[in-house]
C-alpha positions in Angstrom: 14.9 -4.9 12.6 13.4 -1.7 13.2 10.0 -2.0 15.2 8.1 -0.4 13.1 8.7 -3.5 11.2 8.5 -5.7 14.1 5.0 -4.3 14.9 3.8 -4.8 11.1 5.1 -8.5 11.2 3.1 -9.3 14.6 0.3 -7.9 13.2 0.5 -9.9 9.9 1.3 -13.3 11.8 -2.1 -12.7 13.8 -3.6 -12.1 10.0 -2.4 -15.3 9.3 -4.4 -16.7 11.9 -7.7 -15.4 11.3 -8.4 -12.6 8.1 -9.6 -10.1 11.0 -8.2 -9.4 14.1 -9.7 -6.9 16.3 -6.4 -5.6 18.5 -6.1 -2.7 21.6 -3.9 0.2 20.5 -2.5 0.9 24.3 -2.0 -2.8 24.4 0.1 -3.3 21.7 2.3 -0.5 22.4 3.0 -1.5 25.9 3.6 -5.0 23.9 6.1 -4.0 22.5 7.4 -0.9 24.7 6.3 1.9 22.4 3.8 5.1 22.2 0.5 4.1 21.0 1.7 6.7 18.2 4.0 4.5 16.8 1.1 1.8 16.4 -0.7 4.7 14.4 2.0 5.3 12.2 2.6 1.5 11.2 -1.0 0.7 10.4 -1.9 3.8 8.5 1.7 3.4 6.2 1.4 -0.4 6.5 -2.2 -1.4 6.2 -3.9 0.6 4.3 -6.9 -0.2 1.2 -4.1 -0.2 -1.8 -2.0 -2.9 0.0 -5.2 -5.3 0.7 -6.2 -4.0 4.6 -9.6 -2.4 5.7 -9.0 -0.6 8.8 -11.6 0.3 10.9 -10.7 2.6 14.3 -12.7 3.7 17.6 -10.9 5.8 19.4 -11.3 5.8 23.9 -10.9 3.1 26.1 -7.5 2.8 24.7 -8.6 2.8 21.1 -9.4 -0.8 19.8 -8.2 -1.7 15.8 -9.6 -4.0 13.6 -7.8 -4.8 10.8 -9.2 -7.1 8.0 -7.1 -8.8 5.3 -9.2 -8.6 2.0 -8.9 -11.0 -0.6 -8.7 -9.1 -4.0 -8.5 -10.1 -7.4 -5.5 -9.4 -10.0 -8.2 -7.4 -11.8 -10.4 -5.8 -9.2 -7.2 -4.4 -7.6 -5.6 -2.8 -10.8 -9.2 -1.2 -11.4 -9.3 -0.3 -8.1 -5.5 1.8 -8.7 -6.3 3.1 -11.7 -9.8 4.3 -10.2 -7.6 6.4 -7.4 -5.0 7.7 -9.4 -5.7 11.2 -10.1 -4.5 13.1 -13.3 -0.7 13.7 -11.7 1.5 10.5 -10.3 4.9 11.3 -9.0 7.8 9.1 -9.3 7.9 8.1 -6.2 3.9 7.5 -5.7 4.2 5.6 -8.7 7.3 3.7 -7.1 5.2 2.8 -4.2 2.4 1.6 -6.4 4.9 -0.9 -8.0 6.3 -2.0 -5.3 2.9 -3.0 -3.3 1.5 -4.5 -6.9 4.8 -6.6 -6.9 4.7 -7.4 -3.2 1.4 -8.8 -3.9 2.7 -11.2 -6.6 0.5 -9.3 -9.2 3.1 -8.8 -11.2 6.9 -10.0 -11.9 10.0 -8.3 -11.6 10.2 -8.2 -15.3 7.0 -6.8 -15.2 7.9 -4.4 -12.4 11.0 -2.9 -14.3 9.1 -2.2 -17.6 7.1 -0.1 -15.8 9.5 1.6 -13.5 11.3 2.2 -17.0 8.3 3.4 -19.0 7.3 6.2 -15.7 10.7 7.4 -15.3 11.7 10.5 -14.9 14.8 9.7 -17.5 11.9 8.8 -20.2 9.7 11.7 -19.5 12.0 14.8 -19.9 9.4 16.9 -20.1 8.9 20.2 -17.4 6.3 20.0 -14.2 3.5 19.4 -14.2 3.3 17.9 -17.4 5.9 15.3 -16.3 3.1 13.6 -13.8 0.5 13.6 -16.0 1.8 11.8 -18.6 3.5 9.9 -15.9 -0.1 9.2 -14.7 -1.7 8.4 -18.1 1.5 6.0 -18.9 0.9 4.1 -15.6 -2.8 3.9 -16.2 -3.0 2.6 -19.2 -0.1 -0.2 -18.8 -2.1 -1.3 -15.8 -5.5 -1.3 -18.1 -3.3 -3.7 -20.5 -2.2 -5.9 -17.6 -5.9 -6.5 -16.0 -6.6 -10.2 -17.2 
């Protein structure tokens, strides 16, 4: 296990525990025998609004974290997507999305592969940059058709 991935399952066990834990940067690296950096990179890829976290950060003193878990529904969090998507998507941004929607039991696998299928770059075979906007307005709109 890499620790990156050690130090985002810590982190979740203590979420398990409580919905918000407040947690010392310089403490958790020596933890777990890293730079403080490392902590910084695992909670901004790891813990971040689109995958359910609020992260709140005040830097000196060693830098303190609080992290808070927040409870979202099916619906409010596809709005909330299709409210950030701008008017390009990538295939791999759009990958990502899929993957944190299906991590989050939002959606099935069947679900999941219909609309890796729909946004791929073997269905759109149009040129840049029209590619990612229809890629965009595809992902939008099957998201719109999946909010309950």
């Amino acid at each position: 296990m890499r620790m990156s991935d050690m130090i985002e399952e810590f982190i979740k066990e203590l979420l398990q525990e409580d919905d918000s834990i407040e947690i010392q940067r310089n403490d958790l690296a020596e933890h777990f025998n890293c730079v403080p950096s490392q902590i910084n990179y695992v909670i901004a890829t790891r813990f971040n609004p689109s995958q359910g976290y609020y992260v709140e950060s005040k830097r000196g003193g060693g830098g303190h974290i609080t992290i808070k878990k927040v409870t979202v529904t099916k619906s409010n969090y596809f709005m909330h997507i299709i409210n950030n998507i701008g008017n390009t998507l990538t295939k791999q941004e759009v990958d990502i999305f899929i993957n944190n929607i299906l991590s989050y039991g939002m959606i099935d696998e069947t679900q999941a592969k219909l609309l890796k299928v729909a946004t791929s770059d073997n269905v759109l075979t149009v040129t840049q940059p029209t590619r990612d906007e229809i890629r965009a307005k595809i992902f939008k709109n099957m998201l719109i058709n999946l909010v309950e």
